[in-house]
C-alpha positions in Angstrom: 0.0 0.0 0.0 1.0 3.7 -0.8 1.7 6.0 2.1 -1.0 8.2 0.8 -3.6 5.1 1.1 -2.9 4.4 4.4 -3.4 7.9 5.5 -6.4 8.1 3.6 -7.8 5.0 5.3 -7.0 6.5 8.4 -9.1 9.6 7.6 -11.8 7.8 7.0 -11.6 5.5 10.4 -11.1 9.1 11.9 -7.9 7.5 13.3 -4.7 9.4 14.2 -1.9 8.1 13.3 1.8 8.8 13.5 4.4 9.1 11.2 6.2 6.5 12.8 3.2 4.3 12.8 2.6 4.9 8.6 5.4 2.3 8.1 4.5 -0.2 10.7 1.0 0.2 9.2 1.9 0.0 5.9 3.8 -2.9 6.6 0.8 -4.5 8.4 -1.8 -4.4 5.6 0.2 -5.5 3.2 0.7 -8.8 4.9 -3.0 -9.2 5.6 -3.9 -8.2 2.1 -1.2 -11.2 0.4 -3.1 -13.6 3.1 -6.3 -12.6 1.8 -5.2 -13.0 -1.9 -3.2 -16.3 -1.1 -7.1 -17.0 0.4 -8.8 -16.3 -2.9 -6.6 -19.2 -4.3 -7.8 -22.0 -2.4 -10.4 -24.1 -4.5 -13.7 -24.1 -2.2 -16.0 -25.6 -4.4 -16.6 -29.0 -3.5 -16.4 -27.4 0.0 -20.2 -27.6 1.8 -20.6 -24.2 3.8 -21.3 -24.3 7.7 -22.1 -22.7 10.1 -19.4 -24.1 12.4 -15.9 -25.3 12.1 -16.2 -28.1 14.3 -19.1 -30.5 14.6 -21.6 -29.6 17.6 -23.6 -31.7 19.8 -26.6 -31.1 22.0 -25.1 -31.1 25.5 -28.5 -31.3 27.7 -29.4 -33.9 29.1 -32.8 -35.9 28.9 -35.9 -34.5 30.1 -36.4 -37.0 33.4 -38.7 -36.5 35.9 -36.5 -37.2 39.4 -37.8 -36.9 42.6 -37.2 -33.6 44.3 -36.9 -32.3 47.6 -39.4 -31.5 50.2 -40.5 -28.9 51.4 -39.1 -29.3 54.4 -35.6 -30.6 52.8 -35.6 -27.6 50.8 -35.6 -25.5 53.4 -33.5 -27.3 56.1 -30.1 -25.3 55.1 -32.2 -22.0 55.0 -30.8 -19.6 57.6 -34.4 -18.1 58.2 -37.7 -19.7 57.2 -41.2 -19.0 58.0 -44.6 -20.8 57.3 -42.9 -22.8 55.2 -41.3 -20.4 53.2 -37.6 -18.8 52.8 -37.4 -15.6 54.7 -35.2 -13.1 53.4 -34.8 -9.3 55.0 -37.1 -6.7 53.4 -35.1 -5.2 50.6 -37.9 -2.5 49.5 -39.3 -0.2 51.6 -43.2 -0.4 52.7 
């Protein structure tokens, strides 16, 4: 890329950039723009497009219906509890 490209580009981004940055720049988007070209040279055709590089799975398990806990197991470990319920401190104003 020409020096006069990059500073374009950079007008455009509304990016400041510094003299001694131009070169390291410069130097930058060229490499990325030979990797895009060396991309373009890939045959891809009798490649079928996805969505992801690697295969997914589902990861959930089966809908079982377990036994839970009772009410009264549930709230065992509860520091505060009342009719049955959890009982936390008021956090709203009445």
């Amino acid at each position: 890329m020409k020096r006069e490209e990059i500073e374009m580009i950079a007008s455009l981004s509304r990016l400041k950039i510094s003299e001694e940055e131009i070169s390291d720049v410069t130097e930058q988007l060229d490499k990325f723009l030979v990797y895009v070209e060396n991309l373009k040279s890939i045959d891809t055709e009798k490649i079928e497009p996805t969505t992801y590089a690697l295969p997914i799975q589902n990861v959930f398990r089966k809908d079982e219906v377990k036994k839970s806990l009772t009410q009264e197991e549930a709230l065992s470990n509860a520091p505060l509890s009342e009719d049955g319920y959890f009982k936390v401190p008021r956090v709203l104003e009445a």
